[in-house]
C-alpha positions as a Python dict, from the first residue, in 0.01 Angstrom:
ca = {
    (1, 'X'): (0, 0, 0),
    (2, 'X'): (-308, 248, 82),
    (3, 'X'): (-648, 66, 226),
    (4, 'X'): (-825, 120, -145),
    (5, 'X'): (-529, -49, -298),
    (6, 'X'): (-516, -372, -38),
    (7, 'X'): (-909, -395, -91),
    (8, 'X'): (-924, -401, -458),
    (9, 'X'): (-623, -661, -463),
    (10, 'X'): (-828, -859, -195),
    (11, 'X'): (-1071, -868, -452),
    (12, 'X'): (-902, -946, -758),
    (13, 'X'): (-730, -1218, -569),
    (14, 'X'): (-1091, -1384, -439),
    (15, 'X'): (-1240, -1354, -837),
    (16, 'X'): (-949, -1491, -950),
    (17, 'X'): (-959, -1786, -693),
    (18, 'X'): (-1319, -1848, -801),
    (19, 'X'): (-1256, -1801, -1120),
    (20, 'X'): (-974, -2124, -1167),
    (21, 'X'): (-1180, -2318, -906),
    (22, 'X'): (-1466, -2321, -1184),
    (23, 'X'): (-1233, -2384, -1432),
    (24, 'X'): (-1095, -2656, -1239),
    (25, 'X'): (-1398, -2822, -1169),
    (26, 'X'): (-1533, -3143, -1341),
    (27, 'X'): (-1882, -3142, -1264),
    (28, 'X'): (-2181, -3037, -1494),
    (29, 'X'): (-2182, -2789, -1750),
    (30, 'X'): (-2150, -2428, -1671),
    (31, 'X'): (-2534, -2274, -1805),
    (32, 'X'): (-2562, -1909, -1831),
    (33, 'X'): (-2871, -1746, -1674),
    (34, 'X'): (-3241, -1773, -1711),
    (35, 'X'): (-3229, -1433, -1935),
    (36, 'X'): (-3087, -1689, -2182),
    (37, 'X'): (-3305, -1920, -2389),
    (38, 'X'): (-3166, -2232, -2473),
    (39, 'X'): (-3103, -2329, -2797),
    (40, 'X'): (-3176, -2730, -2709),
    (41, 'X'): (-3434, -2688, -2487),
    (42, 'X'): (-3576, -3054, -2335),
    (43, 'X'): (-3903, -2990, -2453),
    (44, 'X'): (-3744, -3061, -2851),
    (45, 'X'): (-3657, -3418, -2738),
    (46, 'X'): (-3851, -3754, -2666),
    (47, 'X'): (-3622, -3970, -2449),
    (48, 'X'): (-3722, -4309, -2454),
    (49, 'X'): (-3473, -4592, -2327),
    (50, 'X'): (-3113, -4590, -2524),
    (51, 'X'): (-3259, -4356, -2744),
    (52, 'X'): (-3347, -3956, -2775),
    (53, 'X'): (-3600, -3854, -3096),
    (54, 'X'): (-3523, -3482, -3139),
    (55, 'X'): (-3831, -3379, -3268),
    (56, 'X'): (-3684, -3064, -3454),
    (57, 'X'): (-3501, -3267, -3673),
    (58, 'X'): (-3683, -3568, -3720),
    (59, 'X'): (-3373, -3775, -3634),
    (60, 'X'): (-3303, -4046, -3330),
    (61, 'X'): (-3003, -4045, -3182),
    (62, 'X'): (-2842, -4294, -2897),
    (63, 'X'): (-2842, -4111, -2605),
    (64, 'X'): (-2516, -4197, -2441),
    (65, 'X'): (-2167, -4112, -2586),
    (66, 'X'): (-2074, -4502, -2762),
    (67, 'X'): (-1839, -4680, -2497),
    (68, 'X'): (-2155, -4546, -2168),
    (69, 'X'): (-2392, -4720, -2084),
    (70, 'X'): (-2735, -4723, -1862),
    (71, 'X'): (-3018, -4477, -1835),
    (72, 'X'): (-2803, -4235, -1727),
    (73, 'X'): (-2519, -4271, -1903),
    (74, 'X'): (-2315, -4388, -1551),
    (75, 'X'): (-2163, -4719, -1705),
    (76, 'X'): (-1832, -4757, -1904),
    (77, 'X'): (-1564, -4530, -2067),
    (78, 'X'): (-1658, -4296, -2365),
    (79, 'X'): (-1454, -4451, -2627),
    (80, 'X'): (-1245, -4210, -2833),
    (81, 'X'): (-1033, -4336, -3176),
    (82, 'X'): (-975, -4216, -3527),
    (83, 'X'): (-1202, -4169, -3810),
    (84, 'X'): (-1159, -4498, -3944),
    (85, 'X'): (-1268, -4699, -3594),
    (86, 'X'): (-1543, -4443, -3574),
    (87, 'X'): (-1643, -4585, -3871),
    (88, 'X'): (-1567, -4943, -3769),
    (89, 'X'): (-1794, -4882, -3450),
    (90, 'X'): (-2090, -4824, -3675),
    (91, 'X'): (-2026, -5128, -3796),
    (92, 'X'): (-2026, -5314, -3502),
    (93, 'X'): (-2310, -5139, -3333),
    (94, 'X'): (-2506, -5193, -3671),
    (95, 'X'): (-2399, -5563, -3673),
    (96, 'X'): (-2504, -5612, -3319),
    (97, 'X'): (-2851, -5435, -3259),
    (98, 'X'): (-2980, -5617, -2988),
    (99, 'X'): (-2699, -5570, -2765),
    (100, 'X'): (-2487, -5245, -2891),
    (101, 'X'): (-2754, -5082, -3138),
    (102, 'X'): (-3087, -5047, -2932),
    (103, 'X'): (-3237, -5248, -3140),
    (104, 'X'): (-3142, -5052, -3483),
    (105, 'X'): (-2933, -5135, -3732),
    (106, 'X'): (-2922, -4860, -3960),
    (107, 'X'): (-2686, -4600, -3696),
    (108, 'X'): (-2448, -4398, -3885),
    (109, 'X'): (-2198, -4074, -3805),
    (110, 'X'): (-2374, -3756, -3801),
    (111, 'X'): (-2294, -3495, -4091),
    (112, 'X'): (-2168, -3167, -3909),
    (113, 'X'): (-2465, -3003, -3959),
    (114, 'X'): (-2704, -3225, -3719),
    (115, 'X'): (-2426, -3309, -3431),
    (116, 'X'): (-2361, -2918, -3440),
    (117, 'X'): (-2720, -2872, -3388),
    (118, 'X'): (-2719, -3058, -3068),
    (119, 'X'): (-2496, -2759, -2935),
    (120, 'X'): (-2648, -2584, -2608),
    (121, 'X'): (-2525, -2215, -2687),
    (122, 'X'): (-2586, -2167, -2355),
    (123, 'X'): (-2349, -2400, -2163),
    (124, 'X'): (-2002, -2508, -2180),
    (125, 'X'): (-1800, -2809, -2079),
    (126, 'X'): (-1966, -2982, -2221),
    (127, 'X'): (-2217, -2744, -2415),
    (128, 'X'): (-2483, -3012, -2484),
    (129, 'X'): (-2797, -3050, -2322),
    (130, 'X'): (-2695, -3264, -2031),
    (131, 'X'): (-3040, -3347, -1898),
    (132, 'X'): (-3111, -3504, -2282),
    (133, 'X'): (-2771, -3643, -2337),
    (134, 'X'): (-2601, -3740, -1967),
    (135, 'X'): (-2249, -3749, -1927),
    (136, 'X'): (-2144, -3611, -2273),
    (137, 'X'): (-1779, -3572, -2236),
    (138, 'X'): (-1651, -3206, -2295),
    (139, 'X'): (-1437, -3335, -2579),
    (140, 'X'): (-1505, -3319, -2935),
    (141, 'X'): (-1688, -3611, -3129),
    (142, 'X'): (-1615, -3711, -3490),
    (143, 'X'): (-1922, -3661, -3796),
    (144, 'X'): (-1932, -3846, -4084),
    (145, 'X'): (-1869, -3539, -4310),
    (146, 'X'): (-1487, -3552, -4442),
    (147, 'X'): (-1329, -3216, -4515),
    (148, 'X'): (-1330, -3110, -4892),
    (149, 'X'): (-1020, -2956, -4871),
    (150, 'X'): (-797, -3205, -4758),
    (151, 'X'): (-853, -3594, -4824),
    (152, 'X'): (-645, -3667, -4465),
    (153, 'X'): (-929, -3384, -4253),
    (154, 'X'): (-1300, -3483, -4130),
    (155, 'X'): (-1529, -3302, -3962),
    (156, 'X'): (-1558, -3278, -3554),
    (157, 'X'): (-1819, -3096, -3297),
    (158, 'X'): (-1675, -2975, -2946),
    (159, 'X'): (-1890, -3033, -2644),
    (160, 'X'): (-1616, -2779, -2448),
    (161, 'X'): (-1710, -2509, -2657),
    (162, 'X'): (-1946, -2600, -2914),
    (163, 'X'): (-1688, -2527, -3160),
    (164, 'X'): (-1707, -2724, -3494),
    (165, 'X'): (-1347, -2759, -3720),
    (166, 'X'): (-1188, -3024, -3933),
    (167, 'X'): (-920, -3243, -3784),
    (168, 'X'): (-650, -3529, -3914),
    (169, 'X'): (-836, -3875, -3920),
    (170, 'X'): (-616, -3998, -3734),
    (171, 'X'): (-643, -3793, -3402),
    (172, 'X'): (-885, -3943, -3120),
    (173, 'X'): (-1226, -3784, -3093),
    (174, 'X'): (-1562, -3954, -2955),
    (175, 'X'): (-1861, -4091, -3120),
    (176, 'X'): (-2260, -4043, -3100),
    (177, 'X'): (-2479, -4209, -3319),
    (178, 'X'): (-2790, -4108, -3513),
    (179, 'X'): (-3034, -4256, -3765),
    (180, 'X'): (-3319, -4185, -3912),
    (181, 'X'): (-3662, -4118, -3748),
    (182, 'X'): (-3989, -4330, -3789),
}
């Protein structure tokens, strides 16, 4: 193999390396550059306590993922399930505001439309606004919007990618709350 050769393998090698070692690695989201604006910039949201008002949108949503807890997010497991315990969470949370609801009771699901706009265009895994919303797992999280199309399909956002699709009920996907604003 000629010197050129050797060197440019040498190199493909290395940016491959670094390339599956960021793929690889769990922590934080990857953000693109400082060329990019963000599309959920903290300035859009008013954190105070359990609860983030995005001021954009009018609506309030719980800051942590249901199943974390703390002011950053730290405590518990993200709880995943099917449509139908999504559901039943709102319940819960509504029927218990003092200890699960932040002292709300009207939480809901999100339509598509408003948990897709929480998407940070400019960072992936998880492609949320991790400052605003801590610990958001990269995985997708169930809306309240069922699928037209097909009675057994609902809506889902994914924090990976920031993709939105429909998905069987029945499949395990994550759950953030929202209600209202004041």
């Amino acid at each position: 193999m000629k010197p050129t050769s050797r060197r440019r393998a040498r190199a493909l090698s290395t940016l491959l390396a670094a390339a599956l070692a960021a793929l690889s690695a769990p922590a934080g989201a990857a953000c693109n550059g400082a060329d990019i604006n963000p599309s959920t910039p903290d300035a859009r949201f008013v954190v105070s306590g359990e609860t983030v008002s995005d001021t954009a949108t009018g609506l309030v949503w719980k800051r942590c993922a249901e199943g974390l807890t703390g002011a950053d997010c730290a405590g518990g497991a993200a709880l995943a399930g099917s449509w139908a315990e999504a559901l039943a969470r709102v319940a819960a949370v509504n029927a218990a505001p003092a200890t699960l609801g932040a002292n709300s009771s009207d939480w809901r699901l999100p339509n598509r439309n408003e948990l897709a706009s929480l998407v940070e265009r400019k960072c992936a895994a998880p492609a949320i606004n991790a400052t605003i919303f801590p610990r958001t797992p990269a995985q997708s999280f169930w809306t309240g919007s069922p699928y037209a199309q097909h009675t057994a399909l609902a809506w889902y956002v994914d924090y990976n990618a920031g993709d939105v699709g429909p998905a069987l009920k029945t499949g395990a996907k994550n759950i953030r709350l929202v209600r209202a604003g004041q």
